[in-house]
N, C-alpha and C positions, 0 to 999 in steps of 0.2 A: 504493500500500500504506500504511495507518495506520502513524504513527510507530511506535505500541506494539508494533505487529508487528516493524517493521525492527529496532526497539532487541534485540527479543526474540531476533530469529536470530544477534545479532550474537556470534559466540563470547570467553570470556574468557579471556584469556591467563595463563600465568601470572606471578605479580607479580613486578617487576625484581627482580634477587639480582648477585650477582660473577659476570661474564665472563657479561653476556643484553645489553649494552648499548651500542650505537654511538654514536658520537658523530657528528654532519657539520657542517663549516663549509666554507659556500661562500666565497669573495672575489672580489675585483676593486683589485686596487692599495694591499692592505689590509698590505705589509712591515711598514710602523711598527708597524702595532699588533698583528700576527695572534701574534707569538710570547708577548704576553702570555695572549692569548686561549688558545693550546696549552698554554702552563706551568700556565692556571687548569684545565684539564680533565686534564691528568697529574695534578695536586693533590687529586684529591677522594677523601676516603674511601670512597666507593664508586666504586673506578676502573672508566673503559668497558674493554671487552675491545680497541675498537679508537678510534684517530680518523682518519678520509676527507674530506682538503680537496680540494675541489675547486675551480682555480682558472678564471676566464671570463676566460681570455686576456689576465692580465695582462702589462704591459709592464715593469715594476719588478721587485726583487729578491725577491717572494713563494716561489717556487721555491728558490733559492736555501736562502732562511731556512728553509722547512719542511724541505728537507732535511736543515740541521743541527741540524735540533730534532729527526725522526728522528735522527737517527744519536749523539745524544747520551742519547739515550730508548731505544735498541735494545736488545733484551733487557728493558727493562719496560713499555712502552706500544707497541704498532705503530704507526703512522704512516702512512697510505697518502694521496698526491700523484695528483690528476689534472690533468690540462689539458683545457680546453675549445679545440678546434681555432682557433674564434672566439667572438669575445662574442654569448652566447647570454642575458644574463641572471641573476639568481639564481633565478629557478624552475627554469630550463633545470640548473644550475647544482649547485642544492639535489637536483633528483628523481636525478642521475646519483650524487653521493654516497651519494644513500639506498639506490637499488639497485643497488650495490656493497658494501654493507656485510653482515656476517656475523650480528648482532645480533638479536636477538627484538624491543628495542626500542630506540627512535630519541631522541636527545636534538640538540635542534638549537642550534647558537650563531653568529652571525653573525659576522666576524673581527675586529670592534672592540668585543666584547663581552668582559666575563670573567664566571667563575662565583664564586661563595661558595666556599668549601673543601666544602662539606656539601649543597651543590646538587642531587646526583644520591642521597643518602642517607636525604634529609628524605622526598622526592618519592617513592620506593623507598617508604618507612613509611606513606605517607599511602594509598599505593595497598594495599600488606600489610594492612592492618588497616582498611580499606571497611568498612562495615557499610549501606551506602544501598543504596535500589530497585534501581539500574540501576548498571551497572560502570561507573566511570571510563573514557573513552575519549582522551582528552588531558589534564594536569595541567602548571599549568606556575606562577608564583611571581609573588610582589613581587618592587621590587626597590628599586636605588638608581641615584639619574641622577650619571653623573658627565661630568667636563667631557675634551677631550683630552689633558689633561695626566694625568686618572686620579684630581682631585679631587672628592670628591662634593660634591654641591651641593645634593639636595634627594630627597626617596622617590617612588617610583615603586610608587603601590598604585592597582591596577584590575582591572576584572575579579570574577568572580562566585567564591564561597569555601567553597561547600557547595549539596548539593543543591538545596532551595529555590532560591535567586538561580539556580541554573541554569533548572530547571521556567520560574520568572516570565520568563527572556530568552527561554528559546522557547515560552512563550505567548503573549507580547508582541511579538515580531517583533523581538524587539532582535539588536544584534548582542555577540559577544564578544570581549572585549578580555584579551589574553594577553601578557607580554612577547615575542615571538618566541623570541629567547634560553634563554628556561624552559622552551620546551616539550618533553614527554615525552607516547613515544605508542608503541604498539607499530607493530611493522614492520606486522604482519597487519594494521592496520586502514588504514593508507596504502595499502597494496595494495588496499586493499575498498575505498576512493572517487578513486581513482586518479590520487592523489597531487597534488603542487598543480600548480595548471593559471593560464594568462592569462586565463582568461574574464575576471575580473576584474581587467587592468593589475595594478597596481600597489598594489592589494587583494587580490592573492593571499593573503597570509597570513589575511585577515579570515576569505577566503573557503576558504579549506581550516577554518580554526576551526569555519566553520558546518556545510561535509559532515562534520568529525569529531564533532559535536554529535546528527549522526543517528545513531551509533554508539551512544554514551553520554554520559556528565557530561563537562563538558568546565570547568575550575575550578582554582583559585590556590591555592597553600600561603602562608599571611596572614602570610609572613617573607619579609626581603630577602636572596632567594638568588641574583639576579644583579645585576652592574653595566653598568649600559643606557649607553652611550656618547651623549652629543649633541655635532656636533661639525657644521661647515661640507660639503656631498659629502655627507652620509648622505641615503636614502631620503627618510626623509620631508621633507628639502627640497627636493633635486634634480628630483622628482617628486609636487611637493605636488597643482598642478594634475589630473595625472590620477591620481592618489589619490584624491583627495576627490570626485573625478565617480564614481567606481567605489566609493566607498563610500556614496555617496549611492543609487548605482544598486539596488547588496547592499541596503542597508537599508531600499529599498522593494521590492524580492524578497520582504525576510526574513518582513516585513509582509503582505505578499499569503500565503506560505508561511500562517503562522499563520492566516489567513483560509478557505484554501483553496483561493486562486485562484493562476492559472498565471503564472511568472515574465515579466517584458518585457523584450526584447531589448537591446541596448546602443542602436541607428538609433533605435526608437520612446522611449526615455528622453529622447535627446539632441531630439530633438523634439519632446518635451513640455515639456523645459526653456526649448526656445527661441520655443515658440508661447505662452509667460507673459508676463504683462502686461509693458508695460514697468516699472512700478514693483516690480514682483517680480522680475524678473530685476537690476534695480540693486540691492534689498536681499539678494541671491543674492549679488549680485557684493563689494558689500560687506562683508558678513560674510564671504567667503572670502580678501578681499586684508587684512582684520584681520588674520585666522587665520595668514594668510602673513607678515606683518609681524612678527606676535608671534613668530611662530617664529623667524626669520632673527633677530630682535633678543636677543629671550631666550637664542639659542644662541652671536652674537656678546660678549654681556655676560659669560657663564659663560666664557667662553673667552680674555675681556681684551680684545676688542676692542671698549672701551665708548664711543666717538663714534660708531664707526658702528653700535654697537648701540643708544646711545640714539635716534639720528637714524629709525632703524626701529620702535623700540619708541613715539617721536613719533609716527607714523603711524600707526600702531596705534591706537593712545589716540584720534584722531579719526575712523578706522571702526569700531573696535567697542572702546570704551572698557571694558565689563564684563569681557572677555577678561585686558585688558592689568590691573585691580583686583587681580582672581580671582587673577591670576598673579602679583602683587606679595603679596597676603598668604598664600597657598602659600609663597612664598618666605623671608617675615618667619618664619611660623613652622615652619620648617626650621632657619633659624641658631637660632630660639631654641633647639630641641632639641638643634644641634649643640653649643650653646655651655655647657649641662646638665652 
């Protein structure tokens, strides 16, 4: 079926207001940090009607804490606690929150994230007052990176911010990039692409971005309305390796998609990757252990542990030097602003 069509049936809800809005956070061993993350989603001027952690079987005191954050919140925010029998994952994790929840629509925050005070307000407005083609189908924000201690360190803008940039990434096969954290979406249309799935590891989030992108606009509020955690254990290191194969994979989907032609499976990917020359699969390889170095190091540094983050961010600089540049004057002019 033509996009134009699918976009066309997709019904439009009505826009967030007081008590339309869930909140879900999933975790996994996330005690230290999750009660900031609850206090930032009781705080917002447009409070959810509810919040649904769901925990993947953690071993730590997560349970514990959220129940004293209910019961210290009862009578003005609900609070509802699940457990995952076993570790299932955050997809696994994330879809059980979601439907479980009472809400028309879904606001997702991972449990070492926090919100803005104005997070769920802004986002509410931008969708109230639409006047583009096609309806908003996910919305989600800048933000700001902070370190584990909760100090920021540097902005976090990406992602498309009005119509147009949406249209050019899926003309282009591009993919979209969302803070997780920001995102806003009604229930109905999670249920209409049926919610986020493994096809993609450990690019599930990319890849629910793109089925929500059939829906409608899918685009950033151009303010820092959430604070993104980098810290040692998050996603995108723990699981950098098959992230980046699955995002790799998506974004030559996304490509075919705009083309016309039918998606390739995960086997014949990994097969084309590995029947590449050998000088291609080494500069494959190297530009991905840069990509890894720079991260480990960059996250080691913000976080005070700078011998061994310079010792990584060294290695770095002799697989893919422009990387480690790039992310030095990002950096430079971050404190400048801070320093304003």
């Amino acid at each position: 079926m033509p996009e134009s069509q699918q976009e066309g049936q997709a019904q439009t809800p009505a826009p967030p207001r007081e008590g339309t809005i869930s909140a879900v956070v999933p975790s996994f061993n996330d005690a230290r940090r999750i009660r900031d993350t609850l206090a930032a989603i009781a705080g917002q001027t447009l409070r959810p009607i509810e919040v649904v952690v769901c925990d993947d079987a953690s071993d730590d005191d997560t349970e514990l804490l959220v129940a004293r954050f209910a019961e210290e919140h009862a009578g003005e925010l609900p609070v509802r606690y699940l457990r995952q029998p076993e570790r299932g994952g955050v997809v696994a994790a994330r879809n059980r929150a979601i439907e479980a929840t009472s809400g028309e629509w879904i606001a997702t925050c991972d449990s070492d994230d926090v919100w803005a005070p104005n997070r769920l307000e802004r986002q509410a407005e931008v969708i109230s007052n639409w006047t583009g083609k096609r309806r908003i189908a996910l919305i989600g924000a800048y933000g700001l990176n902070m370190n584990d201690a909760g100090k920021v360190i540097s902005p976090a803008r990406m992602g498309p911010t009005n119509e147009a940039e949406y249209d050019a990434i899926r003309r282009e096969g591009r993919l979209f990039f969302v803070i997780h954290s920001s995102a806003l979406y009604a229930r109905a249309d999670f249920d209409a692409v049926g919610g986020y799935t493994t096809e993609y590891g450990a690019a599930d989030d990319f890849h629910f971005f793109c089925l929500m992108a059939e829906r409608g606009v899918v685009l950033n509020v151009a303010e820092p309305l959430v604070y993104y955690r980098k810290r040692s254990g998050s996603v995108q290191l723990a699981r950098f390796w098959d992230q980046q194969l699955n995002v790799q994979r998506l974004s030559e989907n996304e490509r075919r998609r705009a083309r016309g032609e039918p998606p390739i499976g995960a086997e014949e990917f990994e097969a084309r990757l590995a029947s590449a020359s050998a000088w291609g699969r080494f500069k494959r390889g190297r530009k991905l252990r840069g990509m890894y170095y720079y991260r480990v190091g960059a996250t080691n540094m913000v976080n005070g542990h700078r011998v061994r983050g310079g010792a990584y961010l060294a290695l770095s600089s002799v697989l893919d030097g422009a990387r480690l540049r790039s992310g030095v004057r990002r950096t430079l002019r971050a404190g400048s602003a801070n320093s304003r």
